[in-house]
C-alpha positions in Angstrom: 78.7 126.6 199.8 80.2 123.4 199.2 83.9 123.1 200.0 86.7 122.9 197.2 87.6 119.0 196.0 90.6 119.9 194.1 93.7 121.2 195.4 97.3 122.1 193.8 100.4 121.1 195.6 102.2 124.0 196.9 105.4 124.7 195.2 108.7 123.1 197.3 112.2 123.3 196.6 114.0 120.4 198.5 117.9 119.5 197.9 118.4 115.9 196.1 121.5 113.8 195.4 121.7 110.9 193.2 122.8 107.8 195.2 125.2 105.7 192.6 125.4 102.4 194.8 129.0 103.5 196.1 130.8 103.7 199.2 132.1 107.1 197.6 128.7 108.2 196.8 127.6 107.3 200.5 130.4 109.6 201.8 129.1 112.6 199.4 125.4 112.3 201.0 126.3 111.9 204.4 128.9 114.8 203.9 126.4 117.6 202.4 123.6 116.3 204.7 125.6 115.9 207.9 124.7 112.7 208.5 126.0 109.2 208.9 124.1 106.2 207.4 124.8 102.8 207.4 125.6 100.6 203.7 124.6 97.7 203.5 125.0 95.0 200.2 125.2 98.1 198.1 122.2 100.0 199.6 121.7 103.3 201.7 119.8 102.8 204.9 118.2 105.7 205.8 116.8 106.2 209.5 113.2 108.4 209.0 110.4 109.2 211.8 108.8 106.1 210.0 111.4 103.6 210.6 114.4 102.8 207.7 113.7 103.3 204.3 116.7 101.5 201.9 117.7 103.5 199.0 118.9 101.4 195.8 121.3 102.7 192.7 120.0 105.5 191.6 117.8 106.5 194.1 117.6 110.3 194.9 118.2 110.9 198.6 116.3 114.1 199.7 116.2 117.0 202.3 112.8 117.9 202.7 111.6 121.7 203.9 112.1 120.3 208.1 115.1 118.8 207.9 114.1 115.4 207.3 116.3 112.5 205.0 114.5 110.3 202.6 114.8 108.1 199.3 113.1 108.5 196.3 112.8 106.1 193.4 114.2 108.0 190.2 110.8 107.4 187.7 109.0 109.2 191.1 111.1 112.1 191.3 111.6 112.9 187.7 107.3 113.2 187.8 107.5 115.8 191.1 111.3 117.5 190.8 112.6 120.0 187.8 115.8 121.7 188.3 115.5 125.2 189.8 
């Protein structure tokens, strides 16, 4: 029997804040993720298993299901996030 080719993502619920570009908005990320990341120019650096990943206005800085810190660009995360 041939094996499946299509697959459905499993549902995930992750926590997401909006990064506004702001020292003050840098302080509310690294507060609720217990974290401390540098700013640079107006821009979140963010230190992954991959290396740093920059996060620009409006990016949405997640906490995946392990633990792990990452950005994502708004027009991707409004096509894989709803509100729970």
């Amino acid at each position: 029997m041939p094996a499946n080719i299509r697959y459905r993502k499993k549902p995930v619920v992750v926590e997401a804040i909006q990064f506004t570009g702001s020292m003050a908005s840098k302080v509310e990320i690294e507060a609720e993720y217990e974290r401390v990341f540098n700013f640079q120019d107006g821009k979140l650096v963010i230190p992954t298993l991959e290396g740093d990943l920059t996060a620009d206005r409006g990016d949405w800085i997640i906490r995946g299901t392990a633990g792990e810190v990452y950005p994502v660009k708004p027009e991707i995360f409004l096509t894989i996030y709803e509100p729970e």
